[in-house]
C-alpha positions in Angstrom: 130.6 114.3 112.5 130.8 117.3 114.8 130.2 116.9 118.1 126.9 119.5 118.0 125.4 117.0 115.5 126.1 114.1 117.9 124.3 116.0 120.4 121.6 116.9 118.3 121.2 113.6 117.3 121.0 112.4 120.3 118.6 114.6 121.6 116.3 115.4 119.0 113.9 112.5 119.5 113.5 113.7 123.2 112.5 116.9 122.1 110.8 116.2 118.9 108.1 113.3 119.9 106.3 113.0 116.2 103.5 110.7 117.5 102.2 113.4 120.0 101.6 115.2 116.7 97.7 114.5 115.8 95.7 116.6 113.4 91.9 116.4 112.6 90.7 116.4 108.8 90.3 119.8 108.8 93.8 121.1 110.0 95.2 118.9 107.8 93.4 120.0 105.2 94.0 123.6 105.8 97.9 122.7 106.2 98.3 120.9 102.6 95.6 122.7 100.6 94.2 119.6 100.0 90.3 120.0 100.4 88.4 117.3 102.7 86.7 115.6 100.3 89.9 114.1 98.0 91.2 113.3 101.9 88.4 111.1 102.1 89.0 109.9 98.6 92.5 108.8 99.2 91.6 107.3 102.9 88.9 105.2 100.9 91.0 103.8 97.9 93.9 103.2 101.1 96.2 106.0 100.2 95.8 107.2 103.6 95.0 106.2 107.0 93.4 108.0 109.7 94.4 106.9 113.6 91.8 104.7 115.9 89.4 106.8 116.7 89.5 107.1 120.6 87.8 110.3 121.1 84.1 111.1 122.4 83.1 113.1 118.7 85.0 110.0 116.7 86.7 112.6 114.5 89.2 111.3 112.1 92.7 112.2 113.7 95.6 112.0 111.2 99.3 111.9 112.4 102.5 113.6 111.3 103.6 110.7 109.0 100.3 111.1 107.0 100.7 114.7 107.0 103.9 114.4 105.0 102.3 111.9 102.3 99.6 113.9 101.9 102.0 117.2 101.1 104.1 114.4 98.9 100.5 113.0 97.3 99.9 116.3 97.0 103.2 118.0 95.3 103.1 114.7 92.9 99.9 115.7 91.8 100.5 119.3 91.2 103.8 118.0 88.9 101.5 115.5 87.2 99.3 118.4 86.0 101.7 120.3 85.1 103.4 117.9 82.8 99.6 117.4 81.2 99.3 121.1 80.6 102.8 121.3 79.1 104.1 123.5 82.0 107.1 123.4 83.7 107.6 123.6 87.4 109.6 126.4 88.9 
């Protein structure tokens, strides 16, 4: 390993904190192009969870971890349609 990758290692979770990382429904939404409503879907059938709640408005707050299974939800889905249509992905 070289030492700058020691170092990085090393530091990156200083620097990069991924739970201060919170996103309402609508930034997520605007972030994956997935639209609110199937968010809502997959937080009902438990694909995906939203934090506690712990603000005054109660609005659904989604961290970074859920953000990247919703862009993996997502890109699956997308391949899965593809497939069905007899297209290929690029």
């Amino acid at each position: 390993m070289r030492p700058i990758d020691n170092a990085l290692e090393k530091l990156l979770p200083e620097v990069l904190n991924l739970e201060s990382f919170r996103f309402r429904i609508s930034e997520i939404s605007t972030m994956t192009g997935v639209s609110t409503r199937q968010l809502r879907y997959w937080e009902q059938k438990g694909c995906i969870a939203p934090m506690d709640r712990t603000d005054p408005q109660k609005a659904r707050m989604y961290d970074f971890r859920t953000y990247v299974g919703v862009r993996i939800m997502k890109g699956l889905s997308v391949a899965q349609r593809s497939r069905k249509d007899g297209r290929r992905l690029k």
